[in-house]
C-alpha positions as semicolon CSV with decimal commas, in nm:
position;residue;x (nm);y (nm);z (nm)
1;X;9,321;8,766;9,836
2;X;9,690;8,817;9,953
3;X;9,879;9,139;9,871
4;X;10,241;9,223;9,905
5;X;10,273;9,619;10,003
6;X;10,640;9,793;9,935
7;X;10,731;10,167;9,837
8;X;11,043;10,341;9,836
9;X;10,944;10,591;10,079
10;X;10,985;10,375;10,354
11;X;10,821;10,161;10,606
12;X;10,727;10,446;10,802
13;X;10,605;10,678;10,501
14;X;10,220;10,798;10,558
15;X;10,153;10,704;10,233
16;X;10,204;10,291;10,266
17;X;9,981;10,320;10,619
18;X;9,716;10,454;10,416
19;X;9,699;10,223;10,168
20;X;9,753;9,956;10,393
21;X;9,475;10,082;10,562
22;X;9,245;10,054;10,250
23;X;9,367;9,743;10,128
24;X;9,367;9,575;10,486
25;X;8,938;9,591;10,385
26;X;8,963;9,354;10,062
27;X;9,279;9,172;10,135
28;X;9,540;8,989;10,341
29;X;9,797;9,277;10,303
30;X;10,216;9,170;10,424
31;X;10,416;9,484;10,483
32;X;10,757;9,450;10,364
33;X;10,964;9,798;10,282
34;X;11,252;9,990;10,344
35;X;11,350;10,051;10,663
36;X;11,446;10,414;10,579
37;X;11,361;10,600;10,247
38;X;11,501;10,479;9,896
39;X;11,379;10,699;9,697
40;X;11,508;10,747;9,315
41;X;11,722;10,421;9,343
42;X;11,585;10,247;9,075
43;X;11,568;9,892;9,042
44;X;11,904;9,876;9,240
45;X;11,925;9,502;9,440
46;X;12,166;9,499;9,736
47;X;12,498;9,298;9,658
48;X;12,781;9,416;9,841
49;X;12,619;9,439;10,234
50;X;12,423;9,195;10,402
51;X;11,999;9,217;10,456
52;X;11,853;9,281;10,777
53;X;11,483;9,275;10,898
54;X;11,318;9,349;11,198
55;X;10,971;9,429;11,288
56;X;10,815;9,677;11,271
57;X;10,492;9,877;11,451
58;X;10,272;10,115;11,407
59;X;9,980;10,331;11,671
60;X;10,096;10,065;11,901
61;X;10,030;9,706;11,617
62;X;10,230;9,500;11,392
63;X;10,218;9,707;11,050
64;X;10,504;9,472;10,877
65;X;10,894;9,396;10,820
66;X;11,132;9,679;10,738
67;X;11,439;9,615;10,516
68;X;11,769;9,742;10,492
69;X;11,763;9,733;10,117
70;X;11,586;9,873;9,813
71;X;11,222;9,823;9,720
72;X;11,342;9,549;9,519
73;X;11,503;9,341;9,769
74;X;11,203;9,376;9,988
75;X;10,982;9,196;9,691
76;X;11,287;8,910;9,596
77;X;11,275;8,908;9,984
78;X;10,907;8,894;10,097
79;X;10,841;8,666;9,779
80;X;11,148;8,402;9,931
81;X;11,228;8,452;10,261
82;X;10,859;8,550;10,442
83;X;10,598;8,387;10,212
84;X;10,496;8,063;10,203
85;X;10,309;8,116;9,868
86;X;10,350;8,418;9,584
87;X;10,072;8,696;9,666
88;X;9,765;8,766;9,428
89;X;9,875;9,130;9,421
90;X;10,195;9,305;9,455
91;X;10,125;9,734;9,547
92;X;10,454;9,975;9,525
93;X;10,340;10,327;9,707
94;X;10,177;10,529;9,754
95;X;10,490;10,732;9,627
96;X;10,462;11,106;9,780
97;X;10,530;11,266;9,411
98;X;10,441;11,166;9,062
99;X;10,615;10,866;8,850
100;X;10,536;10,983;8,519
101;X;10,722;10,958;8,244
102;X;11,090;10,861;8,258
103;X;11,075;10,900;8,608
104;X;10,976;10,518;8,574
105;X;11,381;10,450;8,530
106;X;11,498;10,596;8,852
107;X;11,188;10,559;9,058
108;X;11,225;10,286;9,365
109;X;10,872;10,251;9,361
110;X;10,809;10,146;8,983
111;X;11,059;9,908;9,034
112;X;10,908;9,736;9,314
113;X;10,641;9,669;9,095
114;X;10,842;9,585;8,828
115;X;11,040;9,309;9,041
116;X;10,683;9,149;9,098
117;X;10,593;9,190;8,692
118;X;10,926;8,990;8,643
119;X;10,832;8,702;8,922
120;X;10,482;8,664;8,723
121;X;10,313;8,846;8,993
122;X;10,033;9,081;8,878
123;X;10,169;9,413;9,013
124;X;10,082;9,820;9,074
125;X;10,285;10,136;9,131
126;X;10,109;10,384;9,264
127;X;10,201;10,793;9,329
128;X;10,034;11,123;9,455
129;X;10,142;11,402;9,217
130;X;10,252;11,597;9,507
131;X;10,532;11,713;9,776
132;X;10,364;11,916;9,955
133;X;10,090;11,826;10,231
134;X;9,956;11,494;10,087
135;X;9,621;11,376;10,155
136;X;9,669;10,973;10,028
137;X;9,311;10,891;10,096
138;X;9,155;10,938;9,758
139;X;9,487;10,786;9,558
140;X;9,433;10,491;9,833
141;X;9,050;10,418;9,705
142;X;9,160;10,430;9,431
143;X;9,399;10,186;9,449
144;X;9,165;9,958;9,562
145;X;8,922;9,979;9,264
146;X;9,161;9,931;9,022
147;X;9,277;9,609;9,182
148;X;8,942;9,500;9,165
149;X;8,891;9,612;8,836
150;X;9,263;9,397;8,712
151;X;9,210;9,123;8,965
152;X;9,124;8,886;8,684
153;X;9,320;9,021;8,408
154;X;9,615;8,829;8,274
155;X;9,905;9,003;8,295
156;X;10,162;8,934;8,062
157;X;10,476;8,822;8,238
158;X;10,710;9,176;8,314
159;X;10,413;9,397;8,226
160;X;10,284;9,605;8,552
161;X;10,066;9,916;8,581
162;X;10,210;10,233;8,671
163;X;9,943;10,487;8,815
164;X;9,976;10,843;8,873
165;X;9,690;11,034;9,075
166;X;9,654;11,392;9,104
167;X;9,639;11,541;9,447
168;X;9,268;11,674;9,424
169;X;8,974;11,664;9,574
170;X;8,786;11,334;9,423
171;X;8,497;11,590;9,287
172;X;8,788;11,737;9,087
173;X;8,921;11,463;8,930
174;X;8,799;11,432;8,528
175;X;8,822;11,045;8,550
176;X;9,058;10,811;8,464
177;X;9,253;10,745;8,145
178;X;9,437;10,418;7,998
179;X;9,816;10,589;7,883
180;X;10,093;10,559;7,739
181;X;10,455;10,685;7,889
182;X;10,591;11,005;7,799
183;X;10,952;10,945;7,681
184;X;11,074;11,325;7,715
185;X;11,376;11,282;7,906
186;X;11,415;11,474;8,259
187;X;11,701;11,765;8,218
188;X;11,943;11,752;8,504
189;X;12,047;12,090;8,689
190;X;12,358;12,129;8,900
191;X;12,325;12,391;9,161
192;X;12,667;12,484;9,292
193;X;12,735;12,591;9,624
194;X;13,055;12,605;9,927
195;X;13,093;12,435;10,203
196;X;13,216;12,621;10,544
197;X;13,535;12,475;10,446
198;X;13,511;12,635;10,128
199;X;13,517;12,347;9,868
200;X;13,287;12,331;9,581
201;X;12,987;12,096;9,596
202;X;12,701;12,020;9,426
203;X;12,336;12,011;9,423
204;X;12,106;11,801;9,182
205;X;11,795;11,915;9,095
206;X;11,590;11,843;8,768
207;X;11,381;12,040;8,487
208;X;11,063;11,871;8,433
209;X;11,015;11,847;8,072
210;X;10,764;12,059;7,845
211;X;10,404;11,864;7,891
212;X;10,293;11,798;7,516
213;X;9,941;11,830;7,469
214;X;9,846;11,506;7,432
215;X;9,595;11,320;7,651
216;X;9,726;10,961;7,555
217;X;10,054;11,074;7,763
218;X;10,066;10,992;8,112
219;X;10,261;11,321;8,205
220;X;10,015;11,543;8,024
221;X;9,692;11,335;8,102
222;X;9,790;11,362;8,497
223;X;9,870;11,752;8,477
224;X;9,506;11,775;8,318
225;X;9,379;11,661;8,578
226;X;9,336;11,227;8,527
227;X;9,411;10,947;8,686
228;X;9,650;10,802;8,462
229;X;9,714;10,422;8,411
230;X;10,029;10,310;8,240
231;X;10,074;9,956;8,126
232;X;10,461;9,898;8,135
233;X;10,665;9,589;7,984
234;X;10,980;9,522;8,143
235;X;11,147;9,402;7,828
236;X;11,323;9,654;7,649
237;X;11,440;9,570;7,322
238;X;11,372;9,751;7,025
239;X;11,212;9,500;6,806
240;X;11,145;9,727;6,516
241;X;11,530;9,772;6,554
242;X;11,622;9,420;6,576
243;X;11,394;9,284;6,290
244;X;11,462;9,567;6,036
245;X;11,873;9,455;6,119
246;X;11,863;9,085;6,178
247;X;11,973;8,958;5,856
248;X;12,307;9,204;5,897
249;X;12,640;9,020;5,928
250;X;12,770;9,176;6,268
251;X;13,134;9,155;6,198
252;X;13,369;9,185;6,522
C-alpha cells in the first residue's frame, strides 16, 4: 500500500513524524507538506507566487519534500509532480488541536484531505484535541487501524473522513463513534491592543461554541471522551433547497 502524508502544521511538526512513523509499518508512506506551518488556511491553493520544494531530513534520513504552499498544493503537487501513480491512501495530520465542527472550513488539514476526496483518492484528517504537550502516539495507532478498517471501503468521490482523538491515555478513551458535524458556528473575538508606536491593532481569538449534548455530534462526542469519525462530502449544495425551488422561474 502507498500513502500520501500532508498536514498543515508543517513538515517539521512532531505530529506528521509520528504518524509517519506508524504508517512507515503497513505502508509505503511519501512525505509531502508545508515547509513552514499553514495552519487555519483552508483549502487556499497558491496562485499568485511560484512553488518551491526541497528536501527535506529528519534524525539524520530522508523524511520527505517540503512545500512552499498550502496543504493543498502539496496533494495537487505530490499527486502530479512526484508520483508516478495516485496513492491508496491520502493522511492530513496529525493536527496539534481538534477539527471539529466548523473548524472543518478553515482547517489546512481537512482540506488536505479534502483535495485527495476530490482527486478520487480515499482520504483521512486526523487531529489531537490538544495544544498543550501532545503525546501523538495513541492518535497515530489509531490512525493506522482505521485505515485498515476503510482500506476496502468505497469512498464516494469528495467524501473523506475527518477524525478527532482526544488527548488521553488509550485506557481512557470510551471507544470510538461514527458522527456527524456539529454546525454551531465558531464566535470570533477581537482583542485590542497598542503597539510601541501607539496604533491600534488587533488580536483574533475565537469562542468555542456551547457543546450540545448529543453523542451523534462530533464536537460533543470528542469532549466526552470518543474518538470521533466524521464522514464529510465535499459537495455543498443544499438539495432539499434546490428541489423544493426548482420549478421557480428565476427572473433576472
Amino acid at each position: 500500500m502507498k500513502i500520501l502524508l500532508t498536514n498543515d502544521d508543517g513538515i517539521y511538526a512532531p505530529g506528521i513524524y509520528a504518524v509517519f512513523q506508524e504508517l512507515s509499518k503497513i505502508a509505503q508512506v511519501t512525505v509531502v507538506a508545508p515547509d513552514s506551518e499553514r495552519s487555519s488556511v483552508g483549502h487556499g491553493i497558491t496562485l499568485a507566487h511560484p512553488i518551491w520544494q526541497k528536501k527535506i531530513n529528519r534524525k539524520g534520513k530522508f523524511f520527505g519534500y517540503g512545500i512552499s504552499g498550502t496543504p493543498a498544493d502539496c496533494v495537487k503537487f505530490a499527486t502530479t509532480i512526484l508520483l508516478k501513480k495516485k496513492p491508496d491512501f491520502i493522511v492530513s495530520g496529525i493536527n496539534q488541536g481538534c477539527n471539529d465542527g466548523c473548524s472543518v472550513f478553515y482547517s489546512g488539514t481537512v482540506a488536505g484531505a479534502r483535495e485527495g476526496a476530490l482527486l478520487n483518492i480515499p482520504s483521512m484528517a486526523v487531529s489531537l484535541n490538544t495544544f498543550t504537550n501532545p503525546d501523538f502516539s495513541f492518535a497515530a495507532k489509531c490512525t493506522v487501524k482505521l485505515i485498515k478498517s476503510f482500506r476496502k471501503t468505497p469512498f464516494p468521490r469528495g467524501t473523506f473522513l475527518n477524525v478527532n482523538v482526544p488527548h488521553l491515555k488509550a485506557n481512557k478513551i470510551k471507544g470510538m463513534l461514527l458522527t456527524k458535524q456539529g454546525t454551531e458556528p465558531i464566535h470570533g473575538r477581537f482583542y485590542k491592543r497598542v503597539d510601541p508606536n501607539l496604533r491600534d491593532y488587533y488580536w483574533m481569538s475565537g469562542k468555542l461554541p456551547v457543546k450540545k449534548k448529543d453523542l451523534t455530534v462530533d464536537t460533543y462526542a470528542l469532549n466526552r471522551d470518543y474518538v470521533t469519525v466524521t464522514p464529510i462530502q465535499s459537495d455543498l449544495t443544499d438539495y432539499k433547497f434546490l428541489n423544493a425551488h426548482s420549478n421557480e422561474s428565476m427572473n433576472l
